[in-house]
KEMI-311686 format. One line per field, with one value per residue (C-alpha): residue number from 0; y, z, x. Coordinates in steps of 0.1 Angstrom, whole numbers, padded with zeros to 4 digits. Each point is the difference from the previous one (the first is absolute). Example, Ala and Ser with C-alpha at 12.3 -4.5 7.8 and 13.67 -1.06 7.14 Angstrom:
// KEMI-311686
nr: 0:1
v: -0045:0034
w: 0078:-0007
u: 0123:0014
This chain:
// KEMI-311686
nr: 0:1:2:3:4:5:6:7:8:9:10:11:12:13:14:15:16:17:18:19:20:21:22:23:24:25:26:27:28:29:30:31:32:33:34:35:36:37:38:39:40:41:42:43:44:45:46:47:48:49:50:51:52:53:54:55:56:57:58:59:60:61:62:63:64:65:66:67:68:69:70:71:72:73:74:75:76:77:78:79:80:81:82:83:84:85:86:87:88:89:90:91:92:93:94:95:96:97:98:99:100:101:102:103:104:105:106:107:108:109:110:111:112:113:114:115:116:117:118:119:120:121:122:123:124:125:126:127:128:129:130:131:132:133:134:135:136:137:138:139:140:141:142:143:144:145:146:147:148:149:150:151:152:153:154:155:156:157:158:159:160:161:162:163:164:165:166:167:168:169:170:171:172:173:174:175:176:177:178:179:180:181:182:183:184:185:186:187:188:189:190:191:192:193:194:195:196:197:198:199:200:201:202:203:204:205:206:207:208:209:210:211:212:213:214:215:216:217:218:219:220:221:222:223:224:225:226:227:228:229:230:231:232:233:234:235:236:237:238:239:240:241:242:243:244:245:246:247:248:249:250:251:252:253:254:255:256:257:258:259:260:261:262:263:264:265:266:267:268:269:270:271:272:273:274:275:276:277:278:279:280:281:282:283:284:285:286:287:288:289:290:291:292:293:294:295:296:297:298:299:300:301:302:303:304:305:306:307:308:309:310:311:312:313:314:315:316:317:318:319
v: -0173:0018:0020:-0016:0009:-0009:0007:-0007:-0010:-0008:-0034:0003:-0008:-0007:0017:-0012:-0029:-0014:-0037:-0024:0010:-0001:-0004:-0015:0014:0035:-0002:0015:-0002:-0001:0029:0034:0004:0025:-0005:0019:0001:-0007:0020:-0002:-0034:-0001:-0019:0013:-0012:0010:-0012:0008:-0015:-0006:-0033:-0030:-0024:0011:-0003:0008:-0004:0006:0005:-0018:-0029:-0007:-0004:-0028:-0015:0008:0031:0011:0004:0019:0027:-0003:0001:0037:0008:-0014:0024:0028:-0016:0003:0035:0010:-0020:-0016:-0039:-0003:-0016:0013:-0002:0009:-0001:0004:0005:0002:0009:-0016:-0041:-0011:-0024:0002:0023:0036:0006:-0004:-0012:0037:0019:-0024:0003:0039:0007:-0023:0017:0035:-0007:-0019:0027:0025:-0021:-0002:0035:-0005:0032:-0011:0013:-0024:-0010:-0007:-0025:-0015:-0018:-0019:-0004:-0018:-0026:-0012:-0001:0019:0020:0011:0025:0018:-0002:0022:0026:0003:0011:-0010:-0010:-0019:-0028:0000:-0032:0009:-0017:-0001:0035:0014:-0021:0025:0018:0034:0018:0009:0037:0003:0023:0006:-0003:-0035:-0016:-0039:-0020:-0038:-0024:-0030:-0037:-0023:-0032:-0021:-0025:-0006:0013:-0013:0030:-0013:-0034:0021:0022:-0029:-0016:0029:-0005:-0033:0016:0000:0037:0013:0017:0016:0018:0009:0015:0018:0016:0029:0013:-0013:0023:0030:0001:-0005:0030:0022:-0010:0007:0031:0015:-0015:-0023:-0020:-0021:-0005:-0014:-0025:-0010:-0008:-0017:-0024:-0006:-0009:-0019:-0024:0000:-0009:-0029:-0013:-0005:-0013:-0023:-0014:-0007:-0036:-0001:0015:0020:0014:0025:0005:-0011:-0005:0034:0019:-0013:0017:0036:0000:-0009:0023:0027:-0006:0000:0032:0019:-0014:0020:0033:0001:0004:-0032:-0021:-0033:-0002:-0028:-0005:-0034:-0017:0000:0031:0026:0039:0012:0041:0022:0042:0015:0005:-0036:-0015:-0004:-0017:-0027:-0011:-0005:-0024:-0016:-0002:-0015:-0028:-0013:0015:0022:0031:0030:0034:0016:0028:0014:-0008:0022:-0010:-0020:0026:-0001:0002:0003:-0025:-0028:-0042:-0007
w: -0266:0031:0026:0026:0035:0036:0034:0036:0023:0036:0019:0025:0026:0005:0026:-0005:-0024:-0029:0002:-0028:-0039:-0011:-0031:-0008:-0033:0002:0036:0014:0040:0024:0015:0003:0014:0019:-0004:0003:-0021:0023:-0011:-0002:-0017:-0037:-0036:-0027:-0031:-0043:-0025:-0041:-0026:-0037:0007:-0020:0036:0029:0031:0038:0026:0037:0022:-0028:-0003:-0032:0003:-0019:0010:0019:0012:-0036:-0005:0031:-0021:-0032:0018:0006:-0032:-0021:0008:-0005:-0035:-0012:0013:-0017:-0029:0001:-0005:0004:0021:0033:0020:0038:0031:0037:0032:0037:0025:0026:0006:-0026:0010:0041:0000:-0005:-0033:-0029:-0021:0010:-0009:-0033:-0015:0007:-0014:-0028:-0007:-0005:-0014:-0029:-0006:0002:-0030:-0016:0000:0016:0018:0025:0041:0031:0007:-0035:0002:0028:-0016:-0022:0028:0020:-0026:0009:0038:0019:0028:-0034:-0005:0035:-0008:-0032:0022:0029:0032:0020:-0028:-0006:-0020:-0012:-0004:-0035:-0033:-0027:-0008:0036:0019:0003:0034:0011:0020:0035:0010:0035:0022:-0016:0038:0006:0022:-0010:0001:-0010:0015:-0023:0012:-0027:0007:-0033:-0005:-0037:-0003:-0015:-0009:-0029:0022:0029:-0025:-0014:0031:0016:-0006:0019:0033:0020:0014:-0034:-0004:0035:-0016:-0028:0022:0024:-0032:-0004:0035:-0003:-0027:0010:0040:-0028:-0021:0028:0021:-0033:-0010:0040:0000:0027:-0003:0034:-0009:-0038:0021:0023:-0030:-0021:0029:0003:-0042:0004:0026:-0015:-0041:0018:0020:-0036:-0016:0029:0000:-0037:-0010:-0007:0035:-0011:0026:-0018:0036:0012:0033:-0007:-0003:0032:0014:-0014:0005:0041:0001:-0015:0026:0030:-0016:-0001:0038:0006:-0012:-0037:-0025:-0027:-0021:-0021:-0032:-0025:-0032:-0019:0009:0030:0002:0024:-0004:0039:-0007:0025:-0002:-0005:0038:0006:-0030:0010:0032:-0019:-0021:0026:0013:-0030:-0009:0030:-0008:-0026:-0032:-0028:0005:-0024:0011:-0029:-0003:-0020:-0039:-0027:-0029:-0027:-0029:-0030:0006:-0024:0012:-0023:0007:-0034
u: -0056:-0016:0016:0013:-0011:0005:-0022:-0002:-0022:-0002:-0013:-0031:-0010:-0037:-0017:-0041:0011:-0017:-0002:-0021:-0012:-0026:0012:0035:0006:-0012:0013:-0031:0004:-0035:0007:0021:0035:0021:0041:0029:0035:0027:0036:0024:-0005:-0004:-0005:0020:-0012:0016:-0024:0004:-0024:0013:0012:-0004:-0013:-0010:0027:-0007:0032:-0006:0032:0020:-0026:-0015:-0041:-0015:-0036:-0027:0024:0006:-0037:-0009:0025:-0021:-0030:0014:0016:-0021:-0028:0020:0012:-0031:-0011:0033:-0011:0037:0009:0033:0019:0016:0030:-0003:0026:-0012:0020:-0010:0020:-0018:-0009:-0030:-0026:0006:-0036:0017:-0025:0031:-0030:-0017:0030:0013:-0032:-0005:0034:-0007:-0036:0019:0030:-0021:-0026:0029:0024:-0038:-0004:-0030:-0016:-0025:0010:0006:-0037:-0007:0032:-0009:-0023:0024:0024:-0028:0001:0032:-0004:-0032:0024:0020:-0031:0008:0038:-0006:-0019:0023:0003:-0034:-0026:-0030:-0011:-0032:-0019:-0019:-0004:0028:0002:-0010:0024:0025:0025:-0008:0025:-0010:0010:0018:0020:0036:0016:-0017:0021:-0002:0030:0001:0024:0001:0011:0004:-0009:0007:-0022:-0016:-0035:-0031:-0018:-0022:-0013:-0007:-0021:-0019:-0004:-0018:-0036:0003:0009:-0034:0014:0001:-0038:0008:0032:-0020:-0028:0032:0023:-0023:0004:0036:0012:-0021:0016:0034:-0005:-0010:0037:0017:-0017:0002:0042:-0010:0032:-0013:-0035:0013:0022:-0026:-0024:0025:0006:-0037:-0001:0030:-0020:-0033:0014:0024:-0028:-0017:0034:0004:-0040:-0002:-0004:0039:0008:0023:0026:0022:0026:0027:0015:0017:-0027:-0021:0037:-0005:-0039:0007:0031:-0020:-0030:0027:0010:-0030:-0004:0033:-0021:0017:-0024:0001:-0022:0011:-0017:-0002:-0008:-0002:0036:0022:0012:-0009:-0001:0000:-0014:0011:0005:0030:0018:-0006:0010:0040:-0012:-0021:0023:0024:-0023:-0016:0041:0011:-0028:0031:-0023:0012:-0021:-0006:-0011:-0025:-0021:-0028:0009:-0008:-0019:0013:0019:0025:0038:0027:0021:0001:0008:0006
């Protein structure tokens, strides 16, 4: 039987988001990605092989289905680097809402990703991993990375998140306000080629992620706001204009998105950001961040206050 062994790993949020593969399997995205890992919000995940079936539970939920095989899509690719084929039992908590757009499918499948090539005895470092992590769920690649990292587009073995390097004293702070609503990640990523706005996004990402990197790299916690706000816009005019007409929002988060304009009106420095869901991640720096969620609060929303997340590691604490 193999060790057991537990990691973390911390949600993101995207800041230039990927949106679309271009191939579902190997989940291959168009284009590069910039995101962030937003603590203090974390996965927790145990996993031990040596079993005689394989067994996932999520926040006390068995996994059956098409969920069950996103795991093996994971662990079976570690399996066979570790040339192991037994069976597996793994337990996963968050301690934040799942499936509202706050990137528990980033973080679950990081964790996963490390605490599997860890029980493995696997020795391959956190861009290496990302690879397999990817295979459960693209942003899961970026997760493994941590802190600001990047996505790279690639082929099966290139496809892999590269850390960005920024100032230590970066003064970013994220106000989340969770809008629940149930979100359709994988039909807005099929759908994409059939927005007429798509080839213009494709032709804008380069000079997207490059006026990214730079804010990041120079700890320009406004200018990272300012362009996440302008992604958020240009992927949801793509969701919105694909033959399904997908419209991810809710009345909720038309709220935060005019409350947070009216704001930065009033001179305080804020920027909504979206990714594929409801939910909306207002970014803000540091002496402004109590004021914001004051008023994203007094909107009636549950609100979280995160900053920059580490990358994904192994902890001692076990679930099982």
């Amino acid at each position: 039987m193999t060790t057991k062994a537990s990691a973390v790993a911390h949600p993101i949020q995207g800041l230039v988001k990927y949106h679309g593969l271009k191939d579902e399997v190997l989940r291959l995205p168009y284009h590069d990605s910039i995101s962030v890992c937003t603590a203090p919000l974390r996965t927790h995940t145990t996993i031990q092989f040596g079993m005689p079936h394989d067994e996932a539970v999520v926040d006390g939920r068995a996994l059956s289905g098409r969920e069950m095989k996103r795991v093996n899509d994971v662990v079976d690719l570690l399996r066979a680097e570790a040339g192991v084929t037994s069976g597996f039992r793994m337990v996963s908590r968050n301690d934040f809402p799942s499936n509202v757009g706050l990137g528990a499918s980033a973080s679950g499948f990081a964790a996963l990703a490390l605490a599997a090539a860890r029980s493995l005895e696997l020795e391959m470092d956190l861009v290496e991993l990302s690879r397999f992590a990817r295979r459960g769920a693209g942003s899961a690649s970026r997760a493994v990375t941590g802190g600001f990292s990047r996505w790279y587009a690639g082929e099966d073995l290139t496809s892999v998140s590269r850390p960005l390097p920024y100032p230590a004293d970066m003064d970013l702070a994220m106000v989340v306000a969770v809008v629940p609503a149930y979100k359709l990640t994988d039909e807005a990523h099929r759908d994409v080629t059939t927005s007429p706005f798509f080839r213009s996004r494709l032709e804008d990402v380069p000079q997207a992620l490059a006026g990214m990197e730079r804010a990041v790299q120079e700890g320009d916690a406004e200018d990272v706001g300012r362009l996440a706000e302008a992604d958020t816009l240009k992927l949801h005019a793509v969701t919105m204009t694909g033959a399904q007409g997908l419209i991810m929002w809710r009345p909720d988060t038309l709220r935060v998105v005019l409350e947070v304009r009216s704001m930065r009106r009033e001179g305080i420095p804020c920027y909504f950001s979206i990714d594929t869901g409801a939910t909306v991640y207002v970014n803000t720096v540091g002496r402004s961040a109590t004021k914001v969620r004051e008023r994203i609060a007094a909107l009636g929303l549950q609100t979280m206050l995160c900053t920059v997340g580490r990358e994904s590691r192994i902890v001692d604490d076990h679930l099982f």
